[in-house]
N, C-alpha and C positions, 0 to 999 in steps of 0.2 A: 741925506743920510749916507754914510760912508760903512764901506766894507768890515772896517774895524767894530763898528757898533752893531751888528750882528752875525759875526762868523765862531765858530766854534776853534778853542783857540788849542787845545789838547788833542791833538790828533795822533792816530796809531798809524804808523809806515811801514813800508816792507824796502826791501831791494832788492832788485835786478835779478838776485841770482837763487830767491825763496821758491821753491813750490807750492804748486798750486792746493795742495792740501795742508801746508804749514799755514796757508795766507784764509785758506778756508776756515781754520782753528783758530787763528788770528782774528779773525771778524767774527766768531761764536764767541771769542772771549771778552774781546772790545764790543762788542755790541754793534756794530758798524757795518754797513753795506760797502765799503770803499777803503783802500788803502792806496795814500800817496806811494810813487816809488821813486826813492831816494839814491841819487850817486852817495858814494865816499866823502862828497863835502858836502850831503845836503840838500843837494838842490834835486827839486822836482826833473828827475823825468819821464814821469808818465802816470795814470792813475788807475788802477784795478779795482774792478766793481764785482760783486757776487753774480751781478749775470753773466760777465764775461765769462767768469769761471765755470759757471754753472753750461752753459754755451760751448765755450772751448771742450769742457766733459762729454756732454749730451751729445755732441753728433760725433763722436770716433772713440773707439776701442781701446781707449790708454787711461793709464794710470795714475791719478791727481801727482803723486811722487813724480812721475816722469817728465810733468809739463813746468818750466821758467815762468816766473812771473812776465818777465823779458821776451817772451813766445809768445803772451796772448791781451798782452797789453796794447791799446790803440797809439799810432806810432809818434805823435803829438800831442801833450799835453795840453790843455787851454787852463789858463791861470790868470788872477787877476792881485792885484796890489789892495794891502787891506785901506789905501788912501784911496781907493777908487770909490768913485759914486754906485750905491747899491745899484740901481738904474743900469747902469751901464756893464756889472757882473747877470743881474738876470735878463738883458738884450744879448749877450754870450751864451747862456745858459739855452736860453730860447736857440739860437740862429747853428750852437754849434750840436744842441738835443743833446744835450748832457744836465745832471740834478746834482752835480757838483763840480767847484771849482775849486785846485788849491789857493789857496793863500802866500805869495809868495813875496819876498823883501826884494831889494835890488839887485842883489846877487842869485835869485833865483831859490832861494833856499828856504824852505817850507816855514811860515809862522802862524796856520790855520787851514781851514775848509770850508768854505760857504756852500751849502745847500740848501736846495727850495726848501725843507724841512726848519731852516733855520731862520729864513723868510717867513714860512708860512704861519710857523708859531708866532713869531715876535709883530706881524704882524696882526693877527686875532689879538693878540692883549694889547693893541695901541703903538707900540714902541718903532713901527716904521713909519715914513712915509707913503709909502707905496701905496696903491688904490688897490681897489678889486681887481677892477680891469684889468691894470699893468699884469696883477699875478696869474690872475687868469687866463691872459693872452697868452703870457709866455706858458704854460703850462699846457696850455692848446698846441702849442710850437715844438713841445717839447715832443709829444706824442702822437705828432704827423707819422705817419705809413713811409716805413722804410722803403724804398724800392731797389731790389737786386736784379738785377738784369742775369739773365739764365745765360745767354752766350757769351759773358765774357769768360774766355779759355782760362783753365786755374790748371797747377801743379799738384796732383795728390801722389806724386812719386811714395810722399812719407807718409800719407793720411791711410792709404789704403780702405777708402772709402770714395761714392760716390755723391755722398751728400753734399748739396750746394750750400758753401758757409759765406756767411758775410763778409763782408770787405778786408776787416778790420784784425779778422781771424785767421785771412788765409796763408800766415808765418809761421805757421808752429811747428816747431822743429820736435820732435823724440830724439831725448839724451841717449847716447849707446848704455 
């Protein structure tokens, strides 16, 4: 079974340069936990989830307005081709602990989004191959225990704050 026969093909994006409470409104309108973000020609680069956002808010003192999609987005996208074997987008899904992938053509440029959600239905009603197992495992994989190590030195020049963020988070710059 290939990427194209179960990815959701209408997908809602932001870019680089929305804030984090346009992108919040954004996913209350779309109904969607995730927004691809899209360059000027399209192509995928990087993907924004409600927890990021939710995360980036939750531990410092600023203002959804004040933060770039581009500030708290993970700095590498993981993407898969809708001709790829499902199998081998949720062996991604699992190893890189992410529940969504875009969908991207040769050029890099968004034609869908595959997530466990979009697995996990299609498979209940027959329409995958996939087994228990396969979903299961990676689902177990997906929600392995972060671990942040407390003395790697971080910059809160701008956080103003002493709380220990995630890896992923520790870029966010405040707009003047």
């Amino acid at each position: 079974m290939l990427v194209k026969d179960l990815m959701t093909r209408k997908v809602s994006s932001c870019r680089p340069e929305n804030n984090l409470a346009e992108l919040a409104e954004m996913m209350w309108n779309q109904r969607c936990g995730a927004l691809p973000i899209l360059d000027g020609s399209g192509r995928v680069m990087g993907i924004i989830t409600d927890r990021d956002i939710c995360i980036a808010l939750g531990t410092r003192d600023i203002r959804a307005s004040d933060v770039l999609a581009r500030d708290v987005s993970p700095p590498q996208p993981f993407t898969c081709s809708s001709d790829n074997d499902v199998r081998d987008a949720l062996r991604t899904m699992a190893r890189q602990e992410v529940r969504r992938l875009p969908v991207v053509d040769e050029a890099g440029q968004l034609v869908g989004i595959l997530s466990i959600d979009d697995i996990l239905c299609r498979a209940d009603s027959g329409h995958s191959s996939l087994s228990d197992h396969e979903i299961i495992s990676a689902m177990r994989a997906m929600r392995e225990e972060r671990i942040h190590p407390t003395d790697v030195p971080q910059d809160r020049n701008d956080l103003g704050s002493d709380i220990r963020m995630p890896l992923n988070y520790e870029h966010v710059n405040v707009r003047d």
